[in-house]
N, C-alpha and C positions, 0 to 999 in steps of 0.2 A: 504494500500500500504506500502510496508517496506519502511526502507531506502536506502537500496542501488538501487532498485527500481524507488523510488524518485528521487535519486542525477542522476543516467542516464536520467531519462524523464528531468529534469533539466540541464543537458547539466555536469554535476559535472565529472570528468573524475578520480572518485575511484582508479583505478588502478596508474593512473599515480602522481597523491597526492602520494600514498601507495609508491613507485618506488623512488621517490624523497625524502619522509621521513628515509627509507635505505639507500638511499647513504647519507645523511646529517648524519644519522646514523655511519654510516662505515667511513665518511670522518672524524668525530671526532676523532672515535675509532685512526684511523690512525693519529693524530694529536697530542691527548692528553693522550689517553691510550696506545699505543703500548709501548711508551718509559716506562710507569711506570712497563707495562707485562714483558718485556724483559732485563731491568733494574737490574743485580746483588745483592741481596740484603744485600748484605756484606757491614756493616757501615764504614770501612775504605779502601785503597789502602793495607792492611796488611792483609795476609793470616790468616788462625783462630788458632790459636790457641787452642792445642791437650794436655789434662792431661789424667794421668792412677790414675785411685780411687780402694782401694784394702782394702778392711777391712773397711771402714769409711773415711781411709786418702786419700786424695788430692795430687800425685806428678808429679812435671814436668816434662818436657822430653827436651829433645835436638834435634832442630829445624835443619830441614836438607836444603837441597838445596829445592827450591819451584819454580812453577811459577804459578803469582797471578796479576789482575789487569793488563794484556799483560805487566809484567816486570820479569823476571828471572834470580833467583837470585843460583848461587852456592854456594857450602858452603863446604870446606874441612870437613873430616870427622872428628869428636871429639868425645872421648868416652863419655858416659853419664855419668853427676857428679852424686856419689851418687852412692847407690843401696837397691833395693827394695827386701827384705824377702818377699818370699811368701812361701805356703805350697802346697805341691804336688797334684792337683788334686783339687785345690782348685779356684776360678773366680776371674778374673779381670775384670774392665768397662774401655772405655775409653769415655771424656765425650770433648766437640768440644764450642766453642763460637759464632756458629754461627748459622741462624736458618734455611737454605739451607741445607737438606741433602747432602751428596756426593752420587755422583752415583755408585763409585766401591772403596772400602775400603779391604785393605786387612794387615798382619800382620806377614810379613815371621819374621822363629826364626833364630839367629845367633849365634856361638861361638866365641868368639875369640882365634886364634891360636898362638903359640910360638911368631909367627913375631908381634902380635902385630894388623894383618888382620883379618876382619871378613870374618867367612866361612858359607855361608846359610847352616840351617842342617832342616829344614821345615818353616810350616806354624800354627798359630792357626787358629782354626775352630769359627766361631762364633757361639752363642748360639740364636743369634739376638741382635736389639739395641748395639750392640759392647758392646757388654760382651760375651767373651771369654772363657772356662775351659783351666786352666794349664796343661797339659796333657804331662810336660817333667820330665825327669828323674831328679836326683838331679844335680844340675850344677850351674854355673853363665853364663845369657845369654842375649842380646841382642835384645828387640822385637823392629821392628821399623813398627808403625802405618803410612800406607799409603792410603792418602785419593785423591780420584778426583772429582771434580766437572764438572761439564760439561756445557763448555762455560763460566766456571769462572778463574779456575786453579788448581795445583793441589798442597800438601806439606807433608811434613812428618818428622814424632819425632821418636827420639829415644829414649828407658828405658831398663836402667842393670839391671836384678831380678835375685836374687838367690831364686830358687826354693830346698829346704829343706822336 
C-alpha cells in the first residue's frame, strides 16, 4: 500500500496539510521576504554616482538635478570642471557605484553656444555595458550621462571632452 494510500485509509487529509503548508509558505514570503525582494538596493539615500574612464583614467562628472530615494533634488546648470582629451573615433566607458542596473541610460551630445547655453547637436550610440564610440567631429562638447532606475530614481552627470 503507498503512502498516500495509507494517510487517506487513515483519515490523514494530504491535501489539506499540502494547502496549509503554502499558505504558511506564502504568509512568510509576504512577511519577511517581500520587503527584502522589493527593497532598493542602493546602500545610501544618495543617488550613484556616474565617472567617465577613457584611456585607463578615472574622471568625474558634474552631478545634475536627480530624483533618488522619493527626494528631488535641482540643480542649476554648471559647466563641467575640467576637460577631457579624447581622440576621434576613439571609446569611452562610463562606470556607476551601484549594483542595480538602470533600466534606460542614454547620453545626448551638446555644444555650447556664444551665450554660454547648451545646444543638443545628438546622441552616443552605445557599444553595450556603457561604452560608447566617439563618433564626433573635432570640437569641445558636453556628454551628459543619463541614467533611470525604475522605482528607485533617476540622475545625471555631466563631462566636457574635447574630441581631437
Amino acid at each position: 500500500m503507498s503512502e498516500d494510500a495509507y494517510a487517506r485509509k487513515e483519515g490523514f487529509p494530504t491535501k489539506v496539510v499540502m494547502i496549509i503548508l503554502a499558505a504558511i509558505v506564502v504568509a512568510l514570503w509576504f512577511v519577511v521576504g517581500q520587503g527584502y525582494f522589493t527593497t532598493p538596493l542602493s546602500e545610501s539615500s544618495q543617488p550613484p554616482t556616474i565617472w567617465l574612464t577613457y584611456e585607463g583614467e578615472l574622471y568625474s562628472g558634474q552631478r545634475g538635478s536627480y530624483c533618488w530615494a522619493n527626494k528631488c533634488v535641482d540643480v542649476v546648470y554648471r559647466e563641467p570642471a575640467g576637460i577631457i582629451d579624447v581622440t576621434q573615433g576613439s571609446t569611452i566607458e562610463f562606470i556607476m557605484n551601484t549594483r542595480t542596473r538602470p533600466t534606460v541610460v542614454s547620453v545626448p551630445v551638446f555644444v555650447i553656444d556664444s551665450s554660454g547655453n547648451l545646444e543638443l547637436v545628438g546622441e552616443l550610440v552605445s557599444e553595450g555595458n556603457y561604452i560608447y564610440n566617439v563618433d564626433l567631429q573635432k570640437g569641445v562638447y558636453v556628454l551628459q550621462f543619463q541614467a533611470i532606475w525604475q522605482d528607485l530614481g533617476d540622475v545625471n552627470y555631466a563631462f566636457k571632452i574635447r574630441v581631437s
